[in-house]
C-alpha positions in Angstrom: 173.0 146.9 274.6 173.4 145.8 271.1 172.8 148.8 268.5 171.6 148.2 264.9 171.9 151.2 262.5 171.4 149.9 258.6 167.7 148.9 257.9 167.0 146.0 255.3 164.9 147.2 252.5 161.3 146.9 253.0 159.5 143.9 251.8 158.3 144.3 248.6 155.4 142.6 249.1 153.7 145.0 251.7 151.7 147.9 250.6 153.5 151.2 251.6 150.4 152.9 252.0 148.6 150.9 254.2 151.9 149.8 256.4 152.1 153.8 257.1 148.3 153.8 257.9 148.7 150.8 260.2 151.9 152.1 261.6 150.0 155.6 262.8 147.5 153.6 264.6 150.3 151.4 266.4 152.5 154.7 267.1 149.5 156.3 268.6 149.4 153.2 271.3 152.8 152.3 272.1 154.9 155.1 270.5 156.9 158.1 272.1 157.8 161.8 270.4 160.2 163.4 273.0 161.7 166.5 274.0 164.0 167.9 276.8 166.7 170.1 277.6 170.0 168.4 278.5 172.0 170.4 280.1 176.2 170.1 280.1 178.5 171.2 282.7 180.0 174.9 281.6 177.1 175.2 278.4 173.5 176.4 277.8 170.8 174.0 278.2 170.1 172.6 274.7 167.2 170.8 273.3 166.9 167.1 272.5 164.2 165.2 270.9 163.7 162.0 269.9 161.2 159.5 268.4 160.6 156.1 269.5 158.7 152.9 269.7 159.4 149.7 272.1 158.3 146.5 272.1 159.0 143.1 273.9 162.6 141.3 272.0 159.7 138.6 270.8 158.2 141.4 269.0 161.8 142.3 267.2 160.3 141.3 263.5 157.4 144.6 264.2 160.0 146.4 265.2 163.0 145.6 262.1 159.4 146.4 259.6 159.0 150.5 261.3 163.1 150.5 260.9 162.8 149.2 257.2 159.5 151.2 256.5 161.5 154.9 257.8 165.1 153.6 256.4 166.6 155.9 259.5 167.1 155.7 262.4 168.4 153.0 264.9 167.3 149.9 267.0 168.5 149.0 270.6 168.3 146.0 272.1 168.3 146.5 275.8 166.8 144.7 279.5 164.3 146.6 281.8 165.1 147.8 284.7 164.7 145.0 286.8 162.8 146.9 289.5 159.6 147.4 287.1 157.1 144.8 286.9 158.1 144.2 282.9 161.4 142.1 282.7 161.4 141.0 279.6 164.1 141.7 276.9 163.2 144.9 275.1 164.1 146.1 271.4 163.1 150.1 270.8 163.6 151.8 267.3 164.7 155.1 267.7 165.5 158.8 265.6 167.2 161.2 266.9 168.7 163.1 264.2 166.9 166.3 263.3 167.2 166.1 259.8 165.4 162.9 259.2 162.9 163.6 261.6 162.1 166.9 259.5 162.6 165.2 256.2 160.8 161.3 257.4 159.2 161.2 260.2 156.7 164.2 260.4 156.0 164.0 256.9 154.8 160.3 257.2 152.7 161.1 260.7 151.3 164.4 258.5 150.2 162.3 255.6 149.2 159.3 257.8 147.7 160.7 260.5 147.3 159.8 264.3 144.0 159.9 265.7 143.9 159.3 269.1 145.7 161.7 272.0 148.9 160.7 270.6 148.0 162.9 268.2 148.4 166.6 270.1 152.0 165.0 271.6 153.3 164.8 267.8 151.7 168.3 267.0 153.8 169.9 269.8 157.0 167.5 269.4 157.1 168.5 265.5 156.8 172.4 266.5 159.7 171.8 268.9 161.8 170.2 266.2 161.4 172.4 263.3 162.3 175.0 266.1 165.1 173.3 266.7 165.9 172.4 262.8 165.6 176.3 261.9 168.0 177.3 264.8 170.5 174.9 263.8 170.3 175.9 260.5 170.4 179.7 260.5 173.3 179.5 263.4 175.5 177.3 261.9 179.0 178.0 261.8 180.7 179.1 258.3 181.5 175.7 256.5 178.6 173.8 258.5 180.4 172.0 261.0 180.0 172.8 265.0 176.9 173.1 267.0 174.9 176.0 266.8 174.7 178.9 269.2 171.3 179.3 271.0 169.5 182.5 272.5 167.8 183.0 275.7 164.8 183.7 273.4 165.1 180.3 271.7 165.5 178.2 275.0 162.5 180.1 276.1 160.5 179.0 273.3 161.8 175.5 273.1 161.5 175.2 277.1 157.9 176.7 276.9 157.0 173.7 274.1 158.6 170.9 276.2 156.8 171.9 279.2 153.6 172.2 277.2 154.9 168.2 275.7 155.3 167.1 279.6 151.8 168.9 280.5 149.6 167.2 278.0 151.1 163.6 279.2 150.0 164.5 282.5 147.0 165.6 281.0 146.5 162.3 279.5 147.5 160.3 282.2 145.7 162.4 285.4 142.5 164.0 283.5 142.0 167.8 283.8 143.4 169.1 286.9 141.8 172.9 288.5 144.3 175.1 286.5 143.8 173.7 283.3 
């Protein structure tokens, strides 16, 4: 898997305001805002998230534009599984960082944004990151280095919105279901 991390600038000659606008109606089709818990050996379970958008490697250009439109971020260029049906070379830009998803990405999907059910999967995945931004912040060690110490009370509340993330996927996907 190759790994590209600096973004050309973006093209002058595109609008900024209408890429953003065209980019929330592509997101809402084919892009992902996730969250779990990973959990190390010895430690507390802590929360990742992550936003993301594949595409087919022919499609890399659509892809390079979203890294160049953000300027963070990273893109992967990676092969399917070879068991699925799509075996094609893949290319999927990717954030993971808290900090520019607070300061970039939410921002740009608040002032541009997504319409369809996409939409209530970014309203939960933002809540879970500025969660998980305001933890990190107010339990950082003196001089800012080291990860920050998490309470049963804020695994509980991050836990409770990435089960509420995985339940309106399934929502999506399988329709209303008796206890909903």
């Amino acid at each position: 898997m190759n790994t590209i991390y600096s973004a050309p600038p973006f093209p002058a000659e595109i609008d900024r305001g209408y890429f953003g606008a065209w980019l929330s109606g592509f997101i809402a089709g084919e892009g992902c805002f996730a969250a779990s818990l990973r959990q190390k050996a010895g430690r507390n379970p802590t929360p990742q998230c992550r936003f993301s958008v594949s595409q087919r490697d022919d499609d890399y250009r659509t892809i390079e534009l979203i890294h160049s439109f953000f300027q963070v971020g990273s893109i992967d260029s990676y092969r399917v599984n070879k068991v699925t049906a799509n075996r094609n070379p893949q290319v999927r830009y990717h954030v993971d960082d808290l900090e520019s998803m607070v300061a970039i990405i939410i921002p740009n999907f608040n002032k541009y944004p997504l319409i369809a059910k996409k939409h209530y999967d970014f309203v939960i995945w933002s809540k879970l990151v500025l969660l998980c931004s305001s933890i990190n912040q107010r339990r950082r060690p003196k001089g800012g280095k080291g990860l920050s110490k998490w309470t049963n009370n804020d695994l509980d509340h991050a836990k409770y919105l990435s089960d509420a993330l995985r339940n309106i996927r399934t929502y999506h996907t399988n329709g209303p279901t008796e206890d909903s």
